[in-house]
N, C-alpha and C positions, 0 to 999 in steps of 0.2 A: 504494500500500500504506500501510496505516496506520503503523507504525514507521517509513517514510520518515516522515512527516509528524512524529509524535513525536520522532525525529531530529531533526529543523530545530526545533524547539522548544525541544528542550534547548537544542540550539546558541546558540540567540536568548536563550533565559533565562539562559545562561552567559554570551554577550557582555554584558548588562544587568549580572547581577553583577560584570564585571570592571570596566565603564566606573567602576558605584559607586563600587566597591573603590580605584580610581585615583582620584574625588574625593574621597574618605575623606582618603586619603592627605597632601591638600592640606590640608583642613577641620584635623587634628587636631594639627599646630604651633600652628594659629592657637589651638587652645581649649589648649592645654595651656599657652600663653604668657600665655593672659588668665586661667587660672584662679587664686582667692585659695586655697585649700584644698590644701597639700602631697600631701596623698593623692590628692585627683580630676585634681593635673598630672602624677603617676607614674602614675594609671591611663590618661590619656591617652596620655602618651610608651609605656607599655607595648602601648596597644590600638597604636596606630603601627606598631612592632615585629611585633604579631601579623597588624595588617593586611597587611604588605609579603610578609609568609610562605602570605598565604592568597591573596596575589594569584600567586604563584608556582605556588602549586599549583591558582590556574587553568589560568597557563599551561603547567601539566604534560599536566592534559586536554586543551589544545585541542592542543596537539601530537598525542596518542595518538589525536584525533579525525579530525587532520590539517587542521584550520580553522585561522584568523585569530582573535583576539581583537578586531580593531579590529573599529569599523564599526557602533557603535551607543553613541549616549547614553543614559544610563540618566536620562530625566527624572525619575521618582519620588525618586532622591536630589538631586539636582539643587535641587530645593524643597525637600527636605527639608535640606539644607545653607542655603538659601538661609533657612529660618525660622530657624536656628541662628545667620546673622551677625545676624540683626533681632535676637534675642535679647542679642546679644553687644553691637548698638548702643544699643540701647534700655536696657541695665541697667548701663551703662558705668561711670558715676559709683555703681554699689549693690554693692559688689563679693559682697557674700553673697547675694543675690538673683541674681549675674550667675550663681554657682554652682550655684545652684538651676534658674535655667533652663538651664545649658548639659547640666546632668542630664538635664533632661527632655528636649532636643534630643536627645542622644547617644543615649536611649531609643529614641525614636524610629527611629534611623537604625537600631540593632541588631533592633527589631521586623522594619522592613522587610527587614533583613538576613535574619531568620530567617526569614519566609514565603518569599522568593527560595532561599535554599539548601535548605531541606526540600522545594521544587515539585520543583529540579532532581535533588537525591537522588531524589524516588522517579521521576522519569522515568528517570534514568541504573537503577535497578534495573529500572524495566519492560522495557528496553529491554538488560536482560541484561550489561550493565558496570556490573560488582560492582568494578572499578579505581573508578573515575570517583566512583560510589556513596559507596563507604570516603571516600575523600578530602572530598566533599560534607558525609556528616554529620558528619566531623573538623572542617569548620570549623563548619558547624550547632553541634556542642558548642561551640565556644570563642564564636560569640559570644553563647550562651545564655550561658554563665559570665560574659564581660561585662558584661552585662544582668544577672546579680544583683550583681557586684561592684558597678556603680553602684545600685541599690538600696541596699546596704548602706551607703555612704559616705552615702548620701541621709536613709536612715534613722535612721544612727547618728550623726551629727552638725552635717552642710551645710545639710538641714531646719529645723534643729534652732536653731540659728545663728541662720539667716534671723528665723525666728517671735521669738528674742529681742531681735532687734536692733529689733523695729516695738512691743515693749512686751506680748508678747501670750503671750511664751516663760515656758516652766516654771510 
């Protein structure tokens, strides 16, 4: 049957999302430690916070699902962490360029974040768990909101920074 199959897909896109969620979780002491900018190390400590709450409400579903969480790497974050520490090596000594890329890193990560959560939302509505669903786009919203709060920071000063520190600003 087709919703069997659909079933196991969510499942497997939920496992992916938690694995993520779990490197996130490592990934974002490291950027909030190295970052120059007051405001982009409280958006990191705060995304932390919000990540640890959105991994729980994985494992709200996979309870209600009755699965496992373990039992899959999510290699898409995986590299995408791993372009995050190149960033972090490579701009070590620039600490307002370091800012700038860990911005665009952290983008990154909340992109893939939202195509991951929006696929599994709407499978969990196809599939008629409107629990599962709710929860789903709860984090879909937060880390859309993330995703502009770095914008904003980006925009409104770290950018900004960067361009004048190479002679090229204001």
């Amino acid at each position: 049957m087709q919703s069997d199959k659909l079933q196991e897909f969510l499942v497997e896109e939920l496992k992916d999302l938690y694995s993520a969620e779990k490197q996130i979780t490592k990934a974002l002491p490291k950027m909030a430690k190295k970052a120059k900018s007051p405001e982009l190390k409280k958006a990191f400590e705060a995304h932390l916070r919000e990540t640890e709450e959105q991994i729980e409400r994985l494992e709200n579903i996979f309870e209600q699902l009755e699965e496992s969480p373990r039992g899959k790497k999510c290699k898409g974050m995986e590299g995408l962490i791993e372009e995050g520490q190149e960033v972090m090596t490579e701009n070590a000594d620039e600490p307002e360029i370091l800012d700038v890329g860990m911005i665009a890193a952290a983008q990154k990560v909340e992109h893939y974040e939202m195509a991951g959560y929006g696929c599994a939302r709407t499978y969990a509505r196809l599939l008629g768990d409107e629990g599962a669903a709710g929860l789903l786009q709860q984090t879909l919203e937060e880390e859309g909101e993330t995703d502009k709060r770095l914008t904003q920071l980006a925009e409104s000063h770290i950018n900004v920074e960067a361009t004048a520190g190479d002679g090229r600003g204001r």
